[in-house]
C-alpha positions in Angstrom: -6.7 82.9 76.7 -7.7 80.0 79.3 -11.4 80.8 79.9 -11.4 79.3 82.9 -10.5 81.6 85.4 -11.6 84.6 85.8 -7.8 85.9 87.0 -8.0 86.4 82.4 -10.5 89.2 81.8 -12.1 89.8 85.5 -14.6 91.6 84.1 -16.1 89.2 82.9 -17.6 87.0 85.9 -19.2 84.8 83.7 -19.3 82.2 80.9 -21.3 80.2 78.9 -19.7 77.0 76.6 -21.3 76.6 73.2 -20.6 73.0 71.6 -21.9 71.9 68.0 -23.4 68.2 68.5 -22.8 67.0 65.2 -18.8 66.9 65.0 -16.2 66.2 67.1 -13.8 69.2 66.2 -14.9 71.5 68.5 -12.0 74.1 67.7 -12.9 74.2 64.0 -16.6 74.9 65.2 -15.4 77.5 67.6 -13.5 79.5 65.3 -16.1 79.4 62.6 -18.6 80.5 65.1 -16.5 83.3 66.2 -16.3 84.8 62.5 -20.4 84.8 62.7 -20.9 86.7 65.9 -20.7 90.5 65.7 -18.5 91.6 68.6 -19.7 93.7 71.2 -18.2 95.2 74.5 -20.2 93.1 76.7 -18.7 89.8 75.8 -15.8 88.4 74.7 -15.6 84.5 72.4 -12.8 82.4 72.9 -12.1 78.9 70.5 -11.1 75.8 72.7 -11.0 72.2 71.8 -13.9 72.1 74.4 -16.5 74.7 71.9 -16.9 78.0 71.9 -16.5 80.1 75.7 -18.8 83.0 75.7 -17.6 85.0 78.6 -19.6 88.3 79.7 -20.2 91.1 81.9 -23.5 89.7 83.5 -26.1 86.7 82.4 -28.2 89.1 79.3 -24.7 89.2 77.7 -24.2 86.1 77.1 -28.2 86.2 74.9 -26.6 88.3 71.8 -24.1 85.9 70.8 -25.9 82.5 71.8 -28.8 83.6 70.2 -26.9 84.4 67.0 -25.5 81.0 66.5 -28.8 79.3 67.6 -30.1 81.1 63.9 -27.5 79.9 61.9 -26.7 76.2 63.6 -30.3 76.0 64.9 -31.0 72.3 66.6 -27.3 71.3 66.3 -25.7 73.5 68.7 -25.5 72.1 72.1 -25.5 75.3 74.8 -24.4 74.3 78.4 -25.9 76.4 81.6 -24.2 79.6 82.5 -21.2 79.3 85.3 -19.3 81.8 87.6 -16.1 82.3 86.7 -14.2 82.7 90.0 -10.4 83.6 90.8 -8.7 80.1 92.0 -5.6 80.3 94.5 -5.1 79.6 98.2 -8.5 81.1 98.9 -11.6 81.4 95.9 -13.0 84.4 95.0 -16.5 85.0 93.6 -17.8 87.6 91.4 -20.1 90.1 93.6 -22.5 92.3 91.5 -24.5 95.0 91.6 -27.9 94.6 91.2 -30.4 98.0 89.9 -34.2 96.9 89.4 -36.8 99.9 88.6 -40.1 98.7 88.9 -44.1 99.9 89.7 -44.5 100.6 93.4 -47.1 97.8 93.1 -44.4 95.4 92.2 -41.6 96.1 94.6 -42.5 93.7 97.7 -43.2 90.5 95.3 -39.3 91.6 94.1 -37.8 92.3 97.6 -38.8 88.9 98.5 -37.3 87.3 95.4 -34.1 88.8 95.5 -33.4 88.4 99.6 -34.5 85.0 99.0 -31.4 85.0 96.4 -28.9 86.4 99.1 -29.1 89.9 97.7 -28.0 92.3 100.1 -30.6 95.3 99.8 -28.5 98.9 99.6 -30.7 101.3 98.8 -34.2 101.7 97.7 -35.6 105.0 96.4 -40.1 104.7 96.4 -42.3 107.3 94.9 -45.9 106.7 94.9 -46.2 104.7 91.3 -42.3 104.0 91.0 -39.3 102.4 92.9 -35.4 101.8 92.3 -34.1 99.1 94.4 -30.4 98.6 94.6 -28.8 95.3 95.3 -25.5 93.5 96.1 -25.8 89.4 95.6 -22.9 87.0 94.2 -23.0 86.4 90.8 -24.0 82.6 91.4 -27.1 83.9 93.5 -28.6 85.5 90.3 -28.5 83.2 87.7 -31.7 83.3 86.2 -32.9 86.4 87.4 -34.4 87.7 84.4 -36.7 85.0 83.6 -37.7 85.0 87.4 -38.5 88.9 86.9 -40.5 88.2 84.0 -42.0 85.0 85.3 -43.1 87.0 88.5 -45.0 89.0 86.5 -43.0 92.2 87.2 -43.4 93.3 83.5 -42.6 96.9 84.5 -39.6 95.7 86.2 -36.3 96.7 84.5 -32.9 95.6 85.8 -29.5 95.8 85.0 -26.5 93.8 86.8 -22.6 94.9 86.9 -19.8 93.2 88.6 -18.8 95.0 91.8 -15.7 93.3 92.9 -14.6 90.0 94.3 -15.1 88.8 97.3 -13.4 85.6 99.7 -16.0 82.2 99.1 -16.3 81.3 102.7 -17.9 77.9 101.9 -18.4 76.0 98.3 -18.6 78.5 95.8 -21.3 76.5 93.7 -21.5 75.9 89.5 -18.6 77.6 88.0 -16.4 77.7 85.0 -13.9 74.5 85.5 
């Protein structure tokens, strides 16, 4: 499998590289690491001479199995940022996702701001007098770190979830991404 683009396993717009900093055989690393982590639907390991390529369906997938080997290698594992996986060829194409938050009424302008200041395109919004669903569509590469900006914001009764939509043209530079 070539983890790099996301033309292998589409549905999964996003990865995560996991090194170990005390040896230099990555792929002996990687396939020891992959033996440790249960799987799980959401996410799918792959073994390079690079590490260990965590690839998932949205940014929280990628917690289970990072956090997993952060318990077992602690201090020596070395975890790069997450990056967009996009589909190279004549023209780049990003992963678009949509974006559900459910949140107190109270909350909801404080988290309409934050995600149009991401790009998020706002769909639908459903408001009852404590509670309110907001629906989204943003590229992938607009919402990393979303979760610790929710919880950071204070939005403690938020909730969200993110899921890829589909792929759209990248009409300028596409930003971090899985190279």
């Amino acid at each position: 499998m070539n983890p790099r683009r996301a033309a292998t396993y589409p549905d999964l717009p996003i990865e995560q590289l996991v090194r170990r900093k005390d040896t230099r055989f990555q792929f002996g690393f990687a396939a020891e690491a992959k033996r440790l982590v249960p799987e799980q639907d959401e996410f799918i390991l792959s073994a390079s001479n690079k590490g260990l390529h965590v690839l998932g369906r949205n940014e929280d997938s990628l917690s289970v199995p990072v956090q997993v080997l952060r318990e077992v290698y602690g201090p020596r594992l070395e975890v790069e940022p997450p990056r967009v996986r996009v589909i190279e060829g004549v023209q780049v194409q990003e992963p678009v996702m949509h974006v559900r938050v459910s949140l107190q009424t109270r909350d909801r302008d404080a988290v309409k701001r934050l995600l149009e200041a991401r790009g998020a395109q706002l769909t639908e919004e459903y408001a009852r007098s404590t509670y309110c669903v907001l629906r989204y569509q943003a590229p992938l590469a607009n919402l990393l770190g979303l979760s610790a900006e929710l919880d950071e914001l204070g939005a403690g009764s938020a909730k969200h979830w993110v899921a890829l939509s589909h792929y759209a043209l990248v009409p300028g530079d596409p930003g971090p991404r899985a190279a």
